[in-house]
N, C-alpha and C positions, 0 to 999 in steps of 0.2 A: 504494500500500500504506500502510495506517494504523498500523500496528504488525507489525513484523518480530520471528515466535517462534523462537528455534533451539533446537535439542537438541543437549545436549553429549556428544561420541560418543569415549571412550576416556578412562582415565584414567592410563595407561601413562605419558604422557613428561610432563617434569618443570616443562610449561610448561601444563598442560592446567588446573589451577584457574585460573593468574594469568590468561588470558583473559576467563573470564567475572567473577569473582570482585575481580581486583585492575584488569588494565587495560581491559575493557571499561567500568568506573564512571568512570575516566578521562579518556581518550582517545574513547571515545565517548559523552562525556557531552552531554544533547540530544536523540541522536538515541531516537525511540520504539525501543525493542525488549524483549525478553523473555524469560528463560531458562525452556522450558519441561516438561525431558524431559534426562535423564543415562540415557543407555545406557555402558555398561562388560562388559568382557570377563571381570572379577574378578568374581565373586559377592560376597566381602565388600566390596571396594573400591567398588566403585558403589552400592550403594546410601548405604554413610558420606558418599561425594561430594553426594547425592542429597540428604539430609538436611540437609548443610551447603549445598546449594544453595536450600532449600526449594520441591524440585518433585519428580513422579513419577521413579522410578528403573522403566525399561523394560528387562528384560533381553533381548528380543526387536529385534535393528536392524533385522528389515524391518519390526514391526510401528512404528519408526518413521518408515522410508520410508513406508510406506503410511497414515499420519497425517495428515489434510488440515490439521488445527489446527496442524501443523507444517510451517513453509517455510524453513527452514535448516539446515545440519550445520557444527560444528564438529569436525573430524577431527584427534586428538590419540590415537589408539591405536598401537601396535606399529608399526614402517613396514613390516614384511612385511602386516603388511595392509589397509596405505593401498588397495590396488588392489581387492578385496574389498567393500570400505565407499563408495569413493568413486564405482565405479562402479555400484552397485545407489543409491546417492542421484543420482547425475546420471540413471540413466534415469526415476527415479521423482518426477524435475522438485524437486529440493531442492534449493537453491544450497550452495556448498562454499567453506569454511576450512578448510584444511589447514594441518597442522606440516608442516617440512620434517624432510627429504627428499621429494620429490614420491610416489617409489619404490625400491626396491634395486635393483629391475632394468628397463632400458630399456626394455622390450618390456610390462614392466606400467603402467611411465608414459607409453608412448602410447596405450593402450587407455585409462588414465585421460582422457589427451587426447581420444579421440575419440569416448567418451559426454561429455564435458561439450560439448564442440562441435555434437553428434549435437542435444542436448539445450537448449539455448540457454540452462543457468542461469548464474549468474554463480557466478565461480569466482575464490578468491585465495590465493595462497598465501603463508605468512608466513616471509619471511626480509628483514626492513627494512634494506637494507645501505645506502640512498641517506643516507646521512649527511651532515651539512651540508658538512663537511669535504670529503667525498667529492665532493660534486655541484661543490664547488667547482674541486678538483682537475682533475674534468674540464671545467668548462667552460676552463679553461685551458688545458686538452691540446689540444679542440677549437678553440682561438683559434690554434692552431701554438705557443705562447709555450714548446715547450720542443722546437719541431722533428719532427722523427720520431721517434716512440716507439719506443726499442728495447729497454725493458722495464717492466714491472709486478709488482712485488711486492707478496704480503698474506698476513700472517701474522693467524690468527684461531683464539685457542686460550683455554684457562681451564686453571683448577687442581685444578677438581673433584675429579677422581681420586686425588688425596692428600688434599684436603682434608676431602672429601664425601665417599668409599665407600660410604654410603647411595642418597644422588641419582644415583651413579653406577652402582649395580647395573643396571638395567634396558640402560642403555647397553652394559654389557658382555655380552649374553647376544646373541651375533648370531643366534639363531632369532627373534629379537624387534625386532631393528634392522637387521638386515639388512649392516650394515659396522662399520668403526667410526670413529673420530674423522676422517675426510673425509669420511664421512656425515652428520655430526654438526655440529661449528664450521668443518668446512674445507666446509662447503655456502657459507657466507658468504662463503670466499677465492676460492670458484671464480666464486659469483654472481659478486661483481666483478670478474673477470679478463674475463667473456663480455662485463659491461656495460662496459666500459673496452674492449675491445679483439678483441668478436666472434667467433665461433666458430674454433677451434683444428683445424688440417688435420694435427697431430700431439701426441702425448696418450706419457706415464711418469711412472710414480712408485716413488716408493722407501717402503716402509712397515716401521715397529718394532715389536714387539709388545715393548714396553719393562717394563711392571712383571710383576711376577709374574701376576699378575692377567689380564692381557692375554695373556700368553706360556698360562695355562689355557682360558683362556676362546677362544687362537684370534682375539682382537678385537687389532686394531693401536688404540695410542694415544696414538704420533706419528706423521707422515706431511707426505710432499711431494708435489705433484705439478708438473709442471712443462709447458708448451705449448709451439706454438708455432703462429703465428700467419700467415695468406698475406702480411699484411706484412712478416713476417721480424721480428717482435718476438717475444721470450719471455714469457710468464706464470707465476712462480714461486705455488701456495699453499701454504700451511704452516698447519701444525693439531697439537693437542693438546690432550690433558686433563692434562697433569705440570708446568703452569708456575705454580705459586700466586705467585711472588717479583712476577711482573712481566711488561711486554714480551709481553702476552700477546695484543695489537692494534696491529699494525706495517703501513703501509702505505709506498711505497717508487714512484714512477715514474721511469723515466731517458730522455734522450732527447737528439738530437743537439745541443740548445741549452741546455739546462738539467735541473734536478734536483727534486723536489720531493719532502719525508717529513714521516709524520705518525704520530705515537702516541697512540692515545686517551688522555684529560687529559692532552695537551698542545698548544701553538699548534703547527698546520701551518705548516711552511714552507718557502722556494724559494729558487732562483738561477738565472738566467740568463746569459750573456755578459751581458746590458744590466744585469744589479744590481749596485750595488756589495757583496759579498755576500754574506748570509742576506736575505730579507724575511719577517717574521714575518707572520701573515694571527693578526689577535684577533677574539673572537668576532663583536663586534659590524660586520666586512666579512664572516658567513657569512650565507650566504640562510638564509631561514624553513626548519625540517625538514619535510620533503616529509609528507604524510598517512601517520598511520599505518596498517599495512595491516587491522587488524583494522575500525575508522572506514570506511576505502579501500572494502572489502567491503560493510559497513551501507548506506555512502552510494549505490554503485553498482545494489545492488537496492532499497533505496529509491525512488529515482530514475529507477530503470531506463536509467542510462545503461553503457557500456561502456569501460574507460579501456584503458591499456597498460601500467600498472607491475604486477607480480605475477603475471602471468597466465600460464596453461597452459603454453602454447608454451614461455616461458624456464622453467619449471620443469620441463620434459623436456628443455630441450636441456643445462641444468647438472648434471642425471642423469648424462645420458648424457656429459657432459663427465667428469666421477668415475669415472663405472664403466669408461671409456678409462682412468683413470689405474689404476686398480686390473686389468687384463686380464694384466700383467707378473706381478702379483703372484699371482690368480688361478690363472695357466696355468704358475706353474713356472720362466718365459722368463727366468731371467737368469742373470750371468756370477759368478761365486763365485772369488773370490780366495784364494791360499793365501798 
């Protein structure tokens, strides 16, 4: 392929310019591509996008599935209609970027799975959690250097919600998103609990519909979920839109031999029985940041090769990891203390 043209499809979530506009110029700078085509769900919205993008505004999505001049979708609309979009472009051989959440509900994000598979395009979904930090962390875990993992904690929140009330409308309208703040930044807490420590044979959570806002709208936005794992390890995630102060990116593992915690902007660091005890890890002992996934996507149909970061499969299985935490809350099932 000589040039890869995408068409940007939803202008709903609040990441959906910065892709084409801020970090595709970026991040994937080099590679040939092209924005050729803003379909949007707003009648006024989409086409202002349109114009500030300097291309066709098509208020018609299948007439952009059915575009030969068009071989990409970047999927940023609503997440109740992730399944909707994603799968009339995987049958109609369009390769797919999606926002996360994959879907709100499990049964829609395997069907999303099984037209992209059905379909052989190449598929990625954008939640970048392999942080340098992170990847370090684990390759540590993996060397045994803190024993057996008897837990993982990640807290993965912002402050939007007080800060922002703009940015943050959209997120609170759960006919539009489908959950809320474990949908939202705790997708990031859960990603990394799967990628640390593999799918969870028991799933609770405890959810607040904490501001006024939240308490109308119906939409939780704090929450916990919590696992647990056929090792007998636990996975704490933690999420929110109410923390503007701080501590809004806390990561935490424990384990029979040692400790290791990490707060965005600041040095990660550990202890084992062998340390005499903190060891601070500074930037320059972090590996290179893994590709990022929007690049990740370009370079894979590009190239036409096939990788294993982002793909289908963990974005239905971190789904369905969430909506297990949310089932308690859902169905009613819990114990209310007087």
């Amino acid at each position: 392929m000589k040039e890869l043209r995408i068409a940007c499809c939803g202008g709903w979530h609040s990441h959906a310019k910065d892709f084409p506009m801020d970090r595709a110029p970026v991040k994937c700078a080099g590679l040939p591509y092209r924005f050729v085509a803003v379909w949007d769900d707003d009648p006024v919205r989409g086409p202002q996008w349109a114009e500030e993008m300097h291309c066709p505004y098509q208020p018609d999505f299948d007439r952009i599935c059915a575009d030969p001049e068009i071989d990409a979708v970047i999927i940023t609309c609503g997440t109740t209609r992730h399944a909707s979009l994603a799968i009339r472009a995987a049958e109609a051989g369009k390769h797919i970027f999606i926002e996360k959440a994959l879907a709100a509900d499990p049964a829609e994000a395997r069907a999303i799975r099984d037209a992209v598979k059905k379909s052989g395009i190449h598929f990625t979904i954008s939640d970048p959690v392999e942080k340098p930090e992170l990847v370090f962390a684990k390759k540590l875990m993996d060397e045994g250097v803190f024993g057996e993992v008897t837990e993982v904690r990640y807290r993965a929140a912002h402050g939007y919600g007080v800060t922002d009330p703009g940015l943050m409308s959209c997120y609170y309208t759960r006919s539009e998103a489908g959950g809320g703040a474990m949908f939202d930044m705790g997708h990031h807490a859960v990603h990394v609990l799967r990628w640390f420590l593999g799918l969870p044979d028991q799933a609770v959570g405890v959810f607040s519909r904490f501001s006024d806002r939240g308490k109308k709208q119906q939409v939780d936005d704090i929450g916990t979920a919590v696992y647990h794992f056929p090792s007998g390890a636990i996975g704490i995630a933690e999420t929110g839109w109410l923390s503007p102060a701080g501590g809004a990116s806390l990561f935490e593992l424990h384990g029979t031999k040692g400790f290791l915690q990490w707060s965005r902007g600041e040095f990660l660091r550990y202890q084992t029985a062998e340390t005499e005890g903190w060891v601070n890890v500074t930037p320059d002992q972090l590996p290179e940041p893994p590709v990022y996934p929007l690049r990740y996507w370009m370079e894979s149909i590009l190239e036409d090769t096939f990788g294993s970061q982002y793909g289908v499969d963990e974005a239905v299985e971190v789904c369905e990891m969430i909506a297990a935490a949310y089932e308690l809350e859902d169905h009613g099932a819990r114990i209310e203390y007087q």
